[in-house]
mmCIF file of the N, C-alpha and C atoms, coordinates in Angstrom:
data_MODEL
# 
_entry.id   MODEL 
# 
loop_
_atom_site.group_PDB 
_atom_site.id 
_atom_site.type_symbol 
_atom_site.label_atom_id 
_atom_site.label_alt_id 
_atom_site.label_comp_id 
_atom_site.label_asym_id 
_atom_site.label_entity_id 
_atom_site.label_seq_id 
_atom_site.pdbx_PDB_ins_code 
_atom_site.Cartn_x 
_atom_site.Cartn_y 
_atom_site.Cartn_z 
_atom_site.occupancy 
_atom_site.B_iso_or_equiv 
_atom_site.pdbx_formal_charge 
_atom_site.auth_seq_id 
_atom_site.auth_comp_id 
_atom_site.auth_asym_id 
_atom_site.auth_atom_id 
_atom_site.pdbx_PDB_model_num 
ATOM 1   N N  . UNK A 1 1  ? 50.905 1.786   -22.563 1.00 0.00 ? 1  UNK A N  1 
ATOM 2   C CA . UNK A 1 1  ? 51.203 0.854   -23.632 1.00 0.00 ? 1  UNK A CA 1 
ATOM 3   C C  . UNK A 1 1  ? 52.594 0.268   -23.383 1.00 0.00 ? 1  UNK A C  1 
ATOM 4   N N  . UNK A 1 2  ? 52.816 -1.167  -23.603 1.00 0.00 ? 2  UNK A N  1 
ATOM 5   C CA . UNK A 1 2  ? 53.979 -1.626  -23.447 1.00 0.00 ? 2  UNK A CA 1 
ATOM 6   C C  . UNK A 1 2  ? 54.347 -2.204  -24.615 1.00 0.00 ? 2  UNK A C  1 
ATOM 7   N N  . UNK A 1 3  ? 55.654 -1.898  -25.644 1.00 0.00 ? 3  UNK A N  1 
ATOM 8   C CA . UNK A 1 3  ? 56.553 -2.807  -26.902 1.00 0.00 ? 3  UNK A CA 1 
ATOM 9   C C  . UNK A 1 3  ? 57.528 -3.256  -26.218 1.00 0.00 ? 3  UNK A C  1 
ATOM 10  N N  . UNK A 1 4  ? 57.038 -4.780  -26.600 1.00 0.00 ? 4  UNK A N  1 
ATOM 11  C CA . UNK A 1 4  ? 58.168 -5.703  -26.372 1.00 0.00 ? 4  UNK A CA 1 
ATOM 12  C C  . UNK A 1 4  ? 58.403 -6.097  -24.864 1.00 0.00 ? 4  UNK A C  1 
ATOM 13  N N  . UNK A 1 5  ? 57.880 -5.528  -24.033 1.00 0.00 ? 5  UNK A N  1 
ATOM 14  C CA . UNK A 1 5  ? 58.494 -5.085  -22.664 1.00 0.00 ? 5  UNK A CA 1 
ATOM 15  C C  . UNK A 1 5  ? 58.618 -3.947  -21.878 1.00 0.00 ? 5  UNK A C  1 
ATOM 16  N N  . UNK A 1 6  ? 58.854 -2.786  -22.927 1.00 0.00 ? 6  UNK A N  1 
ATOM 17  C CA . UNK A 1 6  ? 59.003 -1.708  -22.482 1.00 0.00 ? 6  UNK A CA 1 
ATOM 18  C C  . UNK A 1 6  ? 58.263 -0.709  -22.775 1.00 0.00 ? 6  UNK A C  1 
ATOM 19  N N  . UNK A 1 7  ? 57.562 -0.309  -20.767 1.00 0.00 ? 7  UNK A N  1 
ATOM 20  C CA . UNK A 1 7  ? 56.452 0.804   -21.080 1.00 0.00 ? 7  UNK A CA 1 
ATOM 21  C C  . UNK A 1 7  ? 56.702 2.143   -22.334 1.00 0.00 ? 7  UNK A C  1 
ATOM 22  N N  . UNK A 1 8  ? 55.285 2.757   -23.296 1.00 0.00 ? 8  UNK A N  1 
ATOM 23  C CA . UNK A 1 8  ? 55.901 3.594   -23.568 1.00 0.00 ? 8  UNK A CA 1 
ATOM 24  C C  . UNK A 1 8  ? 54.820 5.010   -23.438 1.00 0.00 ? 8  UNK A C  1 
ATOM 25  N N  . UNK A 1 9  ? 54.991 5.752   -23.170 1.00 0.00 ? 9  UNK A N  1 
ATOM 26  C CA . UNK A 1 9  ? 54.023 6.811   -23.082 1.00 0.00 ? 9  UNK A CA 1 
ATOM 27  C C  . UNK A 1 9  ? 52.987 7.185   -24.836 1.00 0.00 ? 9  UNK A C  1 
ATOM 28  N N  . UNK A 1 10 ? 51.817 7.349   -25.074 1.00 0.00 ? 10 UNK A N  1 
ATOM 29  C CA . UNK A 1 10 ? 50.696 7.854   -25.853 1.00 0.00 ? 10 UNK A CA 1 
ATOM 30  C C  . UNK A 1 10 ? 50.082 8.698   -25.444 1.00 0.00 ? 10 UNK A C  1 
ATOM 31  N N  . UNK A 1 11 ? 49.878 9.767   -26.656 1.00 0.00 ? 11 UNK A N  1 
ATOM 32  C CA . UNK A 1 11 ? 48.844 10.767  -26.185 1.00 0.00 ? 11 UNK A CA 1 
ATOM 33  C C  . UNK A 1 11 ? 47.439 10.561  -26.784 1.00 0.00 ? 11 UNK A C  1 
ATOM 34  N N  . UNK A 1 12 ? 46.456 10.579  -25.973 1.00 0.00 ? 12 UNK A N  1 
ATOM 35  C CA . UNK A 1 12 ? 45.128 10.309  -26.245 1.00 0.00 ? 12 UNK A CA 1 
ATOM 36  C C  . UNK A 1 12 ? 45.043 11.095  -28.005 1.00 0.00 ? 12 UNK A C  1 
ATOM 37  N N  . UNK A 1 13 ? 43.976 9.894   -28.843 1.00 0.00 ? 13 UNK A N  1 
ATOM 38  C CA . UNK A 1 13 ? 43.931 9.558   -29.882 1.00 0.00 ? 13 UNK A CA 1 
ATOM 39  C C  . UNK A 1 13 ? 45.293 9.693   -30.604 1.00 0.00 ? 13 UNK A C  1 
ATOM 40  N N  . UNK A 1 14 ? 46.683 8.915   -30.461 1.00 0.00 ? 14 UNK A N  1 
ATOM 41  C CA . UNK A 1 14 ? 47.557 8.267   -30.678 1.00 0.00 ? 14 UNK A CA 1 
ATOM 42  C C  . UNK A 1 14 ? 47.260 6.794   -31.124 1.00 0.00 ? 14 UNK A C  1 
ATOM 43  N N  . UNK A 1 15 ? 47.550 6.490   -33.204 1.00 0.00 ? 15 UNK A N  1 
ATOM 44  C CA . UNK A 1 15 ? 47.428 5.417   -33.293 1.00 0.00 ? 15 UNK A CA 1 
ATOM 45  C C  . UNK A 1 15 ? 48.729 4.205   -32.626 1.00 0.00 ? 15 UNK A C  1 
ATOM 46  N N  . UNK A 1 16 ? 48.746 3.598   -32.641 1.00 0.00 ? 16 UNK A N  1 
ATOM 47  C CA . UNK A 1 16 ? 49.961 2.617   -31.702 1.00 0.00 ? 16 UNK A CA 1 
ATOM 48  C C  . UNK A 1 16 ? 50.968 2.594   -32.583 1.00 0.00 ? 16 UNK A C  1 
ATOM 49  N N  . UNK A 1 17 ? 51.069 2.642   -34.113 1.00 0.00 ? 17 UNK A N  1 
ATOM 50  C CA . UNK A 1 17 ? 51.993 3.177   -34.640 1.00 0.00 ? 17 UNK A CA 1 
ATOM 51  C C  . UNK A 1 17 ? 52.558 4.715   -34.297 1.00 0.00 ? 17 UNK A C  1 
ATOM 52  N N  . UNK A 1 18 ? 51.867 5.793   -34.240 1.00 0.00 ? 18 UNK A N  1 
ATOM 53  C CA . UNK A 1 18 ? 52.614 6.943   -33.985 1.00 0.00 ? 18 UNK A CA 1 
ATOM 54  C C  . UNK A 1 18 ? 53.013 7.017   -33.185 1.00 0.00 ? 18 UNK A C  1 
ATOM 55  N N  . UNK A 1 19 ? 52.492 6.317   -31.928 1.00 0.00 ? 19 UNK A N  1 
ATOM 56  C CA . UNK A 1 19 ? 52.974 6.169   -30.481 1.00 0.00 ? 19 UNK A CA 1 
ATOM 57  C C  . UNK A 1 19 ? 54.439 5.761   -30.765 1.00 0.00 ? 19 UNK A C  1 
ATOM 58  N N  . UNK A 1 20 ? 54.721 4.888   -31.240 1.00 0.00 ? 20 UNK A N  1 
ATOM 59  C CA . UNK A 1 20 ? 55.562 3.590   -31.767 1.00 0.00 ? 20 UNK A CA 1 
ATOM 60  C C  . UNK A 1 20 ? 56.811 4.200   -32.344 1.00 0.00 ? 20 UNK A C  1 
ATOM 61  N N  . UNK A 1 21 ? 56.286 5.110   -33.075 1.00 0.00 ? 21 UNK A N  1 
ATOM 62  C CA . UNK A 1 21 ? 57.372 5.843   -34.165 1.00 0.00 ? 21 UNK A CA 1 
ATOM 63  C C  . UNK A 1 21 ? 57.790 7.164   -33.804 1.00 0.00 ? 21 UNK A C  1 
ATOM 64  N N  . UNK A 1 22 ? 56.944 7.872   -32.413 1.00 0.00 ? 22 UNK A N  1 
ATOM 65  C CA . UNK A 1 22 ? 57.568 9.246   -31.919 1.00 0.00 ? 22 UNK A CA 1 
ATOM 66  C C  . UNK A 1 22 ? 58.540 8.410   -30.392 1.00 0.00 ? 22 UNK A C  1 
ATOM 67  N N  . UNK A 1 23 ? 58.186 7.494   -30.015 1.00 0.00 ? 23 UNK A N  1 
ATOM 68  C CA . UNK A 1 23 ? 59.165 6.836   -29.439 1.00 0.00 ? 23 UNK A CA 1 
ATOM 69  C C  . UNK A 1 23 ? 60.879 5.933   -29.491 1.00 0.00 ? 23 UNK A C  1 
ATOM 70  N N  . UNK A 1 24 ? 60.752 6.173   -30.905 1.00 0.00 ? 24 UNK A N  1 
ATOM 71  C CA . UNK A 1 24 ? 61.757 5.885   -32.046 1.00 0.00 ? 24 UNK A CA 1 
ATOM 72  C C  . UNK A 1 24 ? 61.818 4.230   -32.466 1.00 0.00 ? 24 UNK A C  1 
ATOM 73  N N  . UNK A 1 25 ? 60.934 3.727   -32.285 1.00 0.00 ? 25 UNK A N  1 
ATOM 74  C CA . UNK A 1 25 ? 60.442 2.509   -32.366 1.00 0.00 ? 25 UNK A CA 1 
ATOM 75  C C  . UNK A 1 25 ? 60.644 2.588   -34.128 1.00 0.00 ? 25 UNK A C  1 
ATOM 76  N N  . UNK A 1 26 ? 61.102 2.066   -35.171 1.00 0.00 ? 26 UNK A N  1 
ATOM 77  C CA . UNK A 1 26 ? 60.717 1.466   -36.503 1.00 0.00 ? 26 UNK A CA 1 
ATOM 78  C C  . UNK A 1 26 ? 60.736 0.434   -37.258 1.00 0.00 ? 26 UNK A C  1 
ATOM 79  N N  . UNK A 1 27 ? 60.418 -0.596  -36.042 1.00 0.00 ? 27 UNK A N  1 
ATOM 80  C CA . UNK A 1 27 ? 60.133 -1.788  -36.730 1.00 0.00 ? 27 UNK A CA 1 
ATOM 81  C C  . UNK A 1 27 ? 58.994 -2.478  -35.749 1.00 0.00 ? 27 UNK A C  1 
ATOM 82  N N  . UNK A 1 28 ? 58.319 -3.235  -36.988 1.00 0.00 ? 28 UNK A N  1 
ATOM 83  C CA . UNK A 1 28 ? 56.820 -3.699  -35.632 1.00 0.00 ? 28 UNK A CA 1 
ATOM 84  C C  . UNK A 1 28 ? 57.106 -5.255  -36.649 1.00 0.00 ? 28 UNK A C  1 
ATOM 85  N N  . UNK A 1 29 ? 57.573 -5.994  -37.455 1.00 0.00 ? 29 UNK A N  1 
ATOM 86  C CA . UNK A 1 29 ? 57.465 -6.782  -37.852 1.00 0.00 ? 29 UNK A CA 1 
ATOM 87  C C  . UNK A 1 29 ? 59.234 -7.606  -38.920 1.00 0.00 ? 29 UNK A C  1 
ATOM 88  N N  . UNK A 1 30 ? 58.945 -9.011  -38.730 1.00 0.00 ? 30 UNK A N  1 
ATOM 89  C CA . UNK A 1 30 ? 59.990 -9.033  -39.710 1.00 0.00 ? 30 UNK A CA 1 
ATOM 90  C C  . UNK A 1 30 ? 59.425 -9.951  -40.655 1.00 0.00 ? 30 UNK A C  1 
ATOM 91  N N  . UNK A 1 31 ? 59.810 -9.762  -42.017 1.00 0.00 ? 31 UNK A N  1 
ATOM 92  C CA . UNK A 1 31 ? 59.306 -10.955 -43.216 1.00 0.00 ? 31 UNK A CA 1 
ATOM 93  C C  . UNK A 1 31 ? 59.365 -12.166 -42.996 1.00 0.00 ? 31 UNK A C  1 
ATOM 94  N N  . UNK A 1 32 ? 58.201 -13.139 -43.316 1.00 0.00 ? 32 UNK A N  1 
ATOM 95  C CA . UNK A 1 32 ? 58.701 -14.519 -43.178 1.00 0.00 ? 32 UNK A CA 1 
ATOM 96  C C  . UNK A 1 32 ? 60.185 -14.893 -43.763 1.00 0.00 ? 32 UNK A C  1 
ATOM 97  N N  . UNK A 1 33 ? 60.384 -14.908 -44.969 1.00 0.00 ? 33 UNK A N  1 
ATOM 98  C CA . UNK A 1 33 ? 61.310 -15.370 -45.552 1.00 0.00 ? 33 UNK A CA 1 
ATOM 99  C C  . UNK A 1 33 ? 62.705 -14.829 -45.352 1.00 0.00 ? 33 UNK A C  1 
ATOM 100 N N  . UNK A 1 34 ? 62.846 -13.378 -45.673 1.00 0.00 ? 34 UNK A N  1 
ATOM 101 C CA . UNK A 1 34 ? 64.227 -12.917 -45.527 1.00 0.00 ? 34 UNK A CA 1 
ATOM 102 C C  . UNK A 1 34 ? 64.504 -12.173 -44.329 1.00 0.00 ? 34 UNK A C  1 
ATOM 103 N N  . UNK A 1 35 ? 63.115 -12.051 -43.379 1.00 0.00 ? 35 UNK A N  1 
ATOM 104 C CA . UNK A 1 35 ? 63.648 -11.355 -41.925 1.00 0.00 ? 35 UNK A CA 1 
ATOM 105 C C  . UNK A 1 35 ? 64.037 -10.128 -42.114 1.00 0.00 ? 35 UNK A C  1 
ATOM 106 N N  . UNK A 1 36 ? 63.393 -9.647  -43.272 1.00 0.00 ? 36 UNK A N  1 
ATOM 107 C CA . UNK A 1 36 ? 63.346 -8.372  -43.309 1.00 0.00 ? 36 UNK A CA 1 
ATOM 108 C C  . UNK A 1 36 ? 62.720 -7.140  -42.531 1.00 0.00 ? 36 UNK A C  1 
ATOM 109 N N  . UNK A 1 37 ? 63.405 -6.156  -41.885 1.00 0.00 ? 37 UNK A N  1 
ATOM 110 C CA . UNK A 1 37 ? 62.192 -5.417  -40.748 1.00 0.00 ? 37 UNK A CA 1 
ATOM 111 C C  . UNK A 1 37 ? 61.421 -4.704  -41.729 1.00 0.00 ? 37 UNK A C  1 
ATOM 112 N N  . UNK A 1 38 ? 60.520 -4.418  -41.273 1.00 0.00 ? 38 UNK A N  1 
ATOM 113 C CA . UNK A 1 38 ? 59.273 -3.666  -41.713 1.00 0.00 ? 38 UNK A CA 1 
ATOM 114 C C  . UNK A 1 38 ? 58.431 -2.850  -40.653 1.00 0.00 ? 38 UNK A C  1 
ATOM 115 N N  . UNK A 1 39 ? 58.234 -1.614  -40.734 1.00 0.00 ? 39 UNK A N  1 
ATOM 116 C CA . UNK A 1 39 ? 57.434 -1.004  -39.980 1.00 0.00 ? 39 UNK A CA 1 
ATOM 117 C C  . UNK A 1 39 ? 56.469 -0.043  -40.591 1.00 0.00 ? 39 UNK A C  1 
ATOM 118 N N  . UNK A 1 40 ? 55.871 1.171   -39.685 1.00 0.00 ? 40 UNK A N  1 
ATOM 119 C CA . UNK A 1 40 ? 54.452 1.496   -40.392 1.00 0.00 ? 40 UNK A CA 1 
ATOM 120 C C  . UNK A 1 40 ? 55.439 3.075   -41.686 1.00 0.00 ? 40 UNK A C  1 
ATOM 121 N N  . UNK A 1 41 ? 53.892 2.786   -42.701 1.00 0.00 ? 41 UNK A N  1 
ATOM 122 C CA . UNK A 1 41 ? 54.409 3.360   -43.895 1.00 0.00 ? 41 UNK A CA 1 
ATOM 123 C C  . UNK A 1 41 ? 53.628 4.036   -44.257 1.00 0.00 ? 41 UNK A C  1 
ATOM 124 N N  . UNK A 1 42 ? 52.494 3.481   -44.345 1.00 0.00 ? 42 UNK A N  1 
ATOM 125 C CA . UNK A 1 42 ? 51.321 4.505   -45.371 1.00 0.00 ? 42 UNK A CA 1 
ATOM 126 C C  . UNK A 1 42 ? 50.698 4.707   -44.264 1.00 0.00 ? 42 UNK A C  1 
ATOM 127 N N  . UNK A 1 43 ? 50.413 4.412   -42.854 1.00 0.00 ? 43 UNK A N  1 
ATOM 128 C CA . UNK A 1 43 ? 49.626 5.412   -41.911 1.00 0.00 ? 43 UNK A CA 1 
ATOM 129 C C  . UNK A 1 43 ? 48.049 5.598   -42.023 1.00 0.00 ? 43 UNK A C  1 
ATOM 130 N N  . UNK A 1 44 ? 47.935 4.609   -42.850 1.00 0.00 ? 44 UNK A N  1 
ATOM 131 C CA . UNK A 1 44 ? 46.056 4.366   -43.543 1.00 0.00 ? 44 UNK A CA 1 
ATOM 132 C C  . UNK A 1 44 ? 45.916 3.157   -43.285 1.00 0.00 ? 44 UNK A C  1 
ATOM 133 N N  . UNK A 1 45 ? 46.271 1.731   -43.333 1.00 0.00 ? 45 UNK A N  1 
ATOM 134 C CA . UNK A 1 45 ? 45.916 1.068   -43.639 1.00 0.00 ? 45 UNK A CA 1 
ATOM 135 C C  . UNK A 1 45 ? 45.456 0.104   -44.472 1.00 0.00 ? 45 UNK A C  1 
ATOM 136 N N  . UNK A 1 46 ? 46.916 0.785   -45.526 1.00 0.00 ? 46 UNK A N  1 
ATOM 137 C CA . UNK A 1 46 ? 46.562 -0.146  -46.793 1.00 0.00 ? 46 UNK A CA 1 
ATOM 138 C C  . UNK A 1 46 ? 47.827 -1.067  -46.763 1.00 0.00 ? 46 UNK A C  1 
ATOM 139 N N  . UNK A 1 47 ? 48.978 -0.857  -46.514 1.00 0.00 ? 47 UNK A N  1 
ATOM 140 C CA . UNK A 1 47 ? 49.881 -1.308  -46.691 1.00 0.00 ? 47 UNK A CA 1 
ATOM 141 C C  . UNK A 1 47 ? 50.295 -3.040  -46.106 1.00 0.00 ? 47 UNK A C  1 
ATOM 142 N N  . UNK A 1 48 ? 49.720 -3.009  -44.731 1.00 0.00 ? 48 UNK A N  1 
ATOM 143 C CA . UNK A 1 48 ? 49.772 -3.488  -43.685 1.00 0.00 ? 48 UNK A CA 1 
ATOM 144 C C  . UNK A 1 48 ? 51.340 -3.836  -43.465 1.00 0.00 ? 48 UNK A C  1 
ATOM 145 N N  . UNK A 1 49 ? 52.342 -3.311  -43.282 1.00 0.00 ? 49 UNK A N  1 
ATOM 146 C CA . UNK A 1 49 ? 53.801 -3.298  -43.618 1.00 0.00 ? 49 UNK A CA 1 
ATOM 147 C C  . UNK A 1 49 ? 53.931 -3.056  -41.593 1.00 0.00 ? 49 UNK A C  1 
ATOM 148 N N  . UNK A 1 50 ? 52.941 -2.512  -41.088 1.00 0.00 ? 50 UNK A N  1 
ATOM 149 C CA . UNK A 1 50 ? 53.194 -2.369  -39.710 1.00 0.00 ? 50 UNK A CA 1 
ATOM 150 C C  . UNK A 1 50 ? 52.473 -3.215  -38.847 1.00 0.00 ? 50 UNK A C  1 
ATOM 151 N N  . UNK A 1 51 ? 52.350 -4.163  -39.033 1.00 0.00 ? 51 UNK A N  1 
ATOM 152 C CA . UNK A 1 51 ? 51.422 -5.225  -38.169 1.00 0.00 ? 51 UNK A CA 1 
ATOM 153 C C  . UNK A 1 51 ? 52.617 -5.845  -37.356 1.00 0.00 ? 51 UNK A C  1 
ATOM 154 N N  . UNK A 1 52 ? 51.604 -6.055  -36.385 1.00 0.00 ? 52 UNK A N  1 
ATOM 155 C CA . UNK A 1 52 ? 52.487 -7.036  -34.937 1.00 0.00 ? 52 UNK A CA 1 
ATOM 156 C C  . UNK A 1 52 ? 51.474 -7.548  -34.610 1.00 0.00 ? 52 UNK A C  1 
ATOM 157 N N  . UNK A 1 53 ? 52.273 -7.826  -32.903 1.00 0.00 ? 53 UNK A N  1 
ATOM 158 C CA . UNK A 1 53 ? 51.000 -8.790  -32.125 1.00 0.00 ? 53 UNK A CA 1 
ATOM 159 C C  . UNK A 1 53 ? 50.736 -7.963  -31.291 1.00 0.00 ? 53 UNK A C  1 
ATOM 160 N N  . UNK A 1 54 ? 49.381 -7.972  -31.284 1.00 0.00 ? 54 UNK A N  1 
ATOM 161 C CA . UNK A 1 54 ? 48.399 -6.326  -30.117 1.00 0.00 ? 54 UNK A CA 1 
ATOM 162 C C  . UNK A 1 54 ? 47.653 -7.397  -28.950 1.00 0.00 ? 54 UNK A C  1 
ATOM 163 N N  . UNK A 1 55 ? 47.998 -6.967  -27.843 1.00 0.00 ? 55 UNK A N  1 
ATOM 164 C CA . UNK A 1 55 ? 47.156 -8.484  -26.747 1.00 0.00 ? 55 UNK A CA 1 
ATOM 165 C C  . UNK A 1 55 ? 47.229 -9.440  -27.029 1.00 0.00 ? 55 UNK A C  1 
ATOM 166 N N  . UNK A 1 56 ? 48.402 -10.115 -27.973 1.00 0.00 ? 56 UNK A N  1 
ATOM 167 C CA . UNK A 1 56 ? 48.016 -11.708 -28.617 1.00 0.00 ? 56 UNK A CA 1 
ATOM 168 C C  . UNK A 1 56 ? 47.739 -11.902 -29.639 1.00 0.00 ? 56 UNK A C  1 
ATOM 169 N N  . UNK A 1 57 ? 47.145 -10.874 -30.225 1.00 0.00 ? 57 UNK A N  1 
ATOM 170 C CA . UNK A 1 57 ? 46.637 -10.867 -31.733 1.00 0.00 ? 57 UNK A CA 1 
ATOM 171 C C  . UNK A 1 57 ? 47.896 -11.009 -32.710 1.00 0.00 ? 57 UNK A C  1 
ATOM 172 N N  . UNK A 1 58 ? 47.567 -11.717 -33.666 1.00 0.00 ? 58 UNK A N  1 
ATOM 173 C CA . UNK A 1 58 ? 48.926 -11.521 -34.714 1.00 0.00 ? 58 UNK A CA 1 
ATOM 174 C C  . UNK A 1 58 ? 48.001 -10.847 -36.248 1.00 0.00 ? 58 UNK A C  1 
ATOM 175 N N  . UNK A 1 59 ? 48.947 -9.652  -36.382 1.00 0.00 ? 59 UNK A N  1 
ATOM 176 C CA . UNK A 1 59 ? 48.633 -9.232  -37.818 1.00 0.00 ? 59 UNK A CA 1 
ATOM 177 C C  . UNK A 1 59 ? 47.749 -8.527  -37.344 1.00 0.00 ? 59 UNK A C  1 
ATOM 178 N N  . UNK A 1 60 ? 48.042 -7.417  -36.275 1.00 0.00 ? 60 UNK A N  1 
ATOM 179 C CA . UNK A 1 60 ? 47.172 -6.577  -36.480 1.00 0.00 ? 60 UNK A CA 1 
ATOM 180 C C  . UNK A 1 60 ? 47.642 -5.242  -36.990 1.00 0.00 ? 60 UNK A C  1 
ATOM 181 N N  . UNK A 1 61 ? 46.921 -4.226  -37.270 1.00 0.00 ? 61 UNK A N  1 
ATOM 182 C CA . UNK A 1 61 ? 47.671 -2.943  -38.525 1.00 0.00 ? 61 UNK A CA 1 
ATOM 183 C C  . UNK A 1 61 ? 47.569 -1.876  -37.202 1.00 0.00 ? 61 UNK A C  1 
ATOM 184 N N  . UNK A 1 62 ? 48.990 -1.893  -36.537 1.00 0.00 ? 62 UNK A N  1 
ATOM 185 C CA . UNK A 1 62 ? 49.374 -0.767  -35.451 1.00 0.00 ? 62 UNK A CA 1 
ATOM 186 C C  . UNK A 1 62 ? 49.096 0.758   -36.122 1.00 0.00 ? 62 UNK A C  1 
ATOM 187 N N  . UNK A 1 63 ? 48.900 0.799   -37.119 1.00 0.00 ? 63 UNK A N  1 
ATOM 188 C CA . UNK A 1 63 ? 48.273 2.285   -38.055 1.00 0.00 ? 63 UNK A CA 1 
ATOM 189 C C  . UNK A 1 63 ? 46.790 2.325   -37.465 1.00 0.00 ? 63 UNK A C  1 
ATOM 190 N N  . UNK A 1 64 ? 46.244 1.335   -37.470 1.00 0.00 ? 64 UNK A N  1 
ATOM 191 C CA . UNK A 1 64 ? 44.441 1.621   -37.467 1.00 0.00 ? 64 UNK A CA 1 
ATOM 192 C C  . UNK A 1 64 ? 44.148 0.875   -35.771 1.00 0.00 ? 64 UNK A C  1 
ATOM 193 N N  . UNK A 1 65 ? 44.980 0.914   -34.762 1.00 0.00 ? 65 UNK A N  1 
ATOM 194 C CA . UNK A 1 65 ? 44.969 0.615   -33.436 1.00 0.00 ? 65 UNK A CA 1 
ATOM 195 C C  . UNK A 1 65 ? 44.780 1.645   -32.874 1.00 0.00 ? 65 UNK A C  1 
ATOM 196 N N  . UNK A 1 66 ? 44.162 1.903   -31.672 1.00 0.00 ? 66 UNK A N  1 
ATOM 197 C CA . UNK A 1 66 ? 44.108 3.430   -30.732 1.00 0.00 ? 66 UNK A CA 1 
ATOM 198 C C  . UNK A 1 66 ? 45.367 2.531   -29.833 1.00 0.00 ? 66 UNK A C  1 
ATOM 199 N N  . UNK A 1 67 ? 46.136 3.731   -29.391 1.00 0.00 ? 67 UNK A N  1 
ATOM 200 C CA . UNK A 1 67 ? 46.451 3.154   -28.008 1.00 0.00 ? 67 UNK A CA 1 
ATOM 201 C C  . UNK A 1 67 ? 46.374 3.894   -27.220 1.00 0.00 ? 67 UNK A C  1 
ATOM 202 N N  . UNK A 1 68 ? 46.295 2.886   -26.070 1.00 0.00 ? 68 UNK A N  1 
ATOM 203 C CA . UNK A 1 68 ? 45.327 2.458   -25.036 1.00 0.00 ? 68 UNK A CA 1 
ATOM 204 C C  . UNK A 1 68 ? 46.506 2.526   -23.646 1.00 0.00 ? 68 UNK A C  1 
ATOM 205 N N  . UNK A 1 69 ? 46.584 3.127   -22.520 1.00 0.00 ? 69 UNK A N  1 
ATOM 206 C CA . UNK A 1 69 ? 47.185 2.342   -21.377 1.00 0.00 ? 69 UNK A CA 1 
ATOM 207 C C  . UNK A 1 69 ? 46.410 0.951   -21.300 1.00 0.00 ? 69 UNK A C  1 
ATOM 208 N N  . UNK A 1 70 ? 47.608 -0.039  -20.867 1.00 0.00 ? 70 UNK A N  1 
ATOM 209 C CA . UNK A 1 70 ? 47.660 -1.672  -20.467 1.00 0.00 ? 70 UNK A CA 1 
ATOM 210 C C  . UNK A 1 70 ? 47.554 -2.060  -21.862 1.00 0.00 ? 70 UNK A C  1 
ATOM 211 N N  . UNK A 1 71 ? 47.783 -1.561  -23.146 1.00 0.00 ? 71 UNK A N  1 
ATOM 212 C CA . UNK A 1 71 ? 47.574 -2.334  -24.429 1.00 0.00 ? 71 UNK A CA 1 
ATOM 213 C C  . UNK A 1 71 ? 49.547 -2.665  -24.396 1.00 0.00 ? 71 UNK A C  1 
ATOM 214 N N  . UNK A 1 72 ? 49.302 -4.065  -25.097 1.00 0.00 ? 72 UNK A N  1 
ATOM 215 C CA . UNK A 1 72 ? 50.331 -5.023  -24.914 1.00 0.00 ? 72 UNK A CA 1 
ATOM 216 C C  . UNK A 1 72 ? 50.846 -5.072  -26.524 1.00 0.00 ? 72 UNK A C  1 
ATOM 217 N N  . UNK A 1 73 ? 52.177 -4.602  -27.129 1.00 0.00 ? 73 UNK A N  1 
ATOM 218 C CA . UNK A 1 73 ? 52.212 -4.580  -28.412 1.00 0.00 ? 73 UNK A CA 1 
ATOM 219 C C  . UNK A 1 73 ? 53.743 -5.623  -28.503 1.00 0.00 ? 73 UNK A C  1 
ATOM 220 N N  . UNK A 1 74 ? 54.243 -6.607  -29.272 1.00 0.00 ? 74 UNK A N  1 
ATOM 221 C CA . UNK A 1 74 ? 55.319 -6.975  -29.423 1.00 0.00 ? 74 UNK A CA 1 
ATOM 222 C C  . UNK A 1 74 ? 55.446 -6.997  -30.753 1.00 0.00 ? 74 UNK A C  1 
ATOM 223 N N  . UNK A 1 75 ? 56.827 -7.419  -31.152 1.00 0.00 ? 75 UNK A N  1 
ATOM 224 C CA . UNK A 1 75 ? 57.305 -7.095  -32.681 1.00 0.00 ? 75 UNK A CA 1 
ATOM 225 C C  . UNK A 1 75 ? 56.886 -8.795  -33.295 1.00 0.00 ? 75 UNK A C  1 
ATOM 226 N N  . UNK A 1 76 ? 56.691 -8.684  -34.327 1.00 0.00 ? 76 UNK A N  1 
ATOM 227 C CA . UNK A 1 76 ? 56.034 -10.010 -35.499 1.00 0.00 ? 76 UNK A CA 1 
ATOM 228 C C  . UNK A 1 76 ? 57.024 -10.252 -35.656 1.00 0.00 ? 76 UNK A C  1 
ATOM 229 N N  . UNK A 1 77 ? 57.212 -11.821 -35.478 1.00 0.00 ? 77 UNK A N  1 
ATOM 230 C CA . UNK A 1 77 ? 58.141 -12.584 -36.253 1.00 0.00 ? 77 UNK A CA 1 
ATOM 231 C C  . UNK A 1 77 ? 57.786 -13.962 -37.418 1.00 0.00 ? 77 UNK A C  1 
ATOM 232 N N  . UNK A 1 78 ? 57.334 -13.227 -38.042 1.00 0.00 ? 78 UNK A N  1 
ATOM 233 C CA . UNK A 1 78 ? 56.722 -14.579 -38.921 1.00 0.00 ? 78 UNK A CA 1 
ATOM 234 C C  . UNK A 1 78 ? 57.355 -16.006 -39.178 1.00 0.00 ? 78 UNK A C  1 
# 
């Protein structure tokens, strides 16, 4: 898995948030308006407070992602 650029190691069934957050990663997104960081919170999938861009995707919920070696994660900038 690579954030931002930089490879990071996952252990099989690792969501891309925990990956994210035992790597000391805590931010996957910033607010449109005040550029506020935001990263993962509730770890379910309700919040969506941890979304980025996964392969291109924007707004996806790095809580409910497997990761994957070659999965591509960067930080949201709305």
């Amino acid at each position: 898995m690579v954030f931002d650029g930089r490879p990071l190691r996952a252990r099989d069934g690792d969501s891309v948030a925990s990956a994210l957050l035992a790597a000391g990663v805590r931010v996957t997104r910033q607010t449109p308006v005040s550029g506020t960081p935001r990263g993962p919170w509730c770890m379910m999938g309700a919040c969506f407070d941890c979304v980025a861009i996964v392969d291109g995707r924007r707004g996806v919920r790095t809580c409910m992602t497997p990761a994957r070696e070659g999965l591509r994660v960067d930080t949201q900038r709305d």
